[in-house]
N, C-alpha and C positions, 0 to 999 in steps of 0.2 A: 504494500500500500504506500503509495506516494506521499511524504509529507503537505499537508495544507499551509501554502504561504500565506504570512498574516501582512498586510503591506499596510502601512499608514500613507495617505496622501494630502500635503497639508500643503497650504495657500498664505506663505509667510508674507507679514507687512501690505501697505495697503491697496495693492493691485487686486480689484475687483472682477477681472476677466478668468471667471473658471471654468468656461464650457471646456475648454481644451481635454484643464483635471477629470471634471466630470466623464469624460469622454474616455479618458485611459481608464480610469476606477472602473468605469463599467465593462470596459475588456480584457481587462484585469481579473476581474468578479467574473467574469465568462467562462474565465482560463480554468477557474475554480479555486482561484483566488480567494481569501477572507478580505475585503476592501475596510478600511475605517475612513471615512472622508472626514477633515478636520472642519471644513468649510472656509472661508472664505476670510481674510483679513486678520489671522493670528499672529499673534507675537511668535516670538523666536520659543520662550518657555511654554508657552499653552502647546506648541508642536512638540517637543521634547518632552512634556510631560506626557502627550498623548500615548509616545511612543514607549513610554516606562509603562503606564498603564495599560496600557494593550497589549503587552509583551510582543512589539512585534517583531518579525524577520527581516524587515527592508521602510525603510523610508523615502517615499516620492516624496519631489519638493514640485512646484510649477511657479514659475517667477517669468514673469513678463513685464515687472514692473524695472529696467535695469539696476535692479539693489542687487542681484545675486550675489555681487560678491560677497558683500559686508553681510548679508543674509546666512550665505551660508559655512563664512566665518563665523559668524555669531553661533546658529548652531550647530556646529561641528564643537565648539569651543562648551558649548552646554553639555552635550553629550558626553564631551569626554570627562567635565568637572564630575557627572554623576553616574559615569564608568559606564556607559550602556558602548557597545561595541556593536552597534547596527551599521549595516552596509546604507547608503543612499544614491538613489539616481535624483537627475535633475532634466526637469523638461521645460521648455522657454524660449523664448527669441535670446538665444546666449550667443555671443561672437566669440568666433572662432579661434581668434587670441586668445580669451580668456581660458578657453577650457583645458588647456595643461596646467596652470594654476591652482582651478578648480580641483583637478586631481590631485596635484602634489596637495590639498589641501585634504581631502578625503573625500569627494564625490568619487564613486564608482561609474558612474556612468553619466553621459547629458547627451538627452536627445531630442532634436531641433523638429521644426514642425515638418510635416509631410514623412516624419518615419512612422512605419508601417506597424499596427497593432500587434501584428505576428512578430517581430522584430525586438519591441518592449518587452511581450511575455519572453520569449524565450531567454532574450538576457538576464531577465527579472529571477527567471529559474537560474540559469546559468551564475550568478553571483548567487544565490541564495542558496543553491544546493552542491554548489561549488563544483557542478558537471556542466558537459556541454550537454545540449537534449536536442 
């Protein structure tokens, strides 16, 4: 029996455009996924707390507002004060510069618009179960 990934996907700072989120969580949840949607304009701590609380497997972030960095500085830096070792992708209008950054920072993944649902799950797996599938 395949493990159930439990994915948080949360919508840091005040960018209000989450059909995107919405739109992965639910092919996400398709995959057979466990989705938590944190909803729309959370602080850095109400995501990171979400994700201690839900004990989940992976954290999605969706930033379209260009804060990512300092965003996901910020919570990468929470995570770690409160030890939780979660993998996270990031999905967003992100430039292409930034995203080695991103990584040497701790983002696992960042994926830009027009990639393919099939493409998210399977890396979603892929970092989470630490297989290719």
């Amino acid at each position: 029996m395949e493990k159930r990934i439990r994915v948080v996907v949360g919508k840091p700072g005040l960018d209000g455009h989450d059909r995107g989120s919405k739109v992965v969580a639910r092919a996400l949840r398709d995959a057979g996924m466990e989705v938590i949607y944190t909803g729309i304009r959370q602080t850095p701590e109400e995501i990171v707390n979400t994700v201690l609380q839900e004990d989940a497997d992976i954290l999605g972030l969706s930033i379209l507002s260009g804060a990512h960095m300092k965003l996901c500085q910020k919570i990468i830096k929470l995570m770690k004060e409160k030890e939780i070792n979660v993998p996270i992708f990031l999905g967003g209008i992100i430039p292409a510069d930034d995203i080695p950054e991103l990584k040497k920072m701790g983002v696992n993944e960042v994926f830009g618009p027009g990639t393919s649902f099939e493409d998210i799950i399977k890396r979603v797996k892929e970092i989470v179960l630490g297989t290719a599938v």
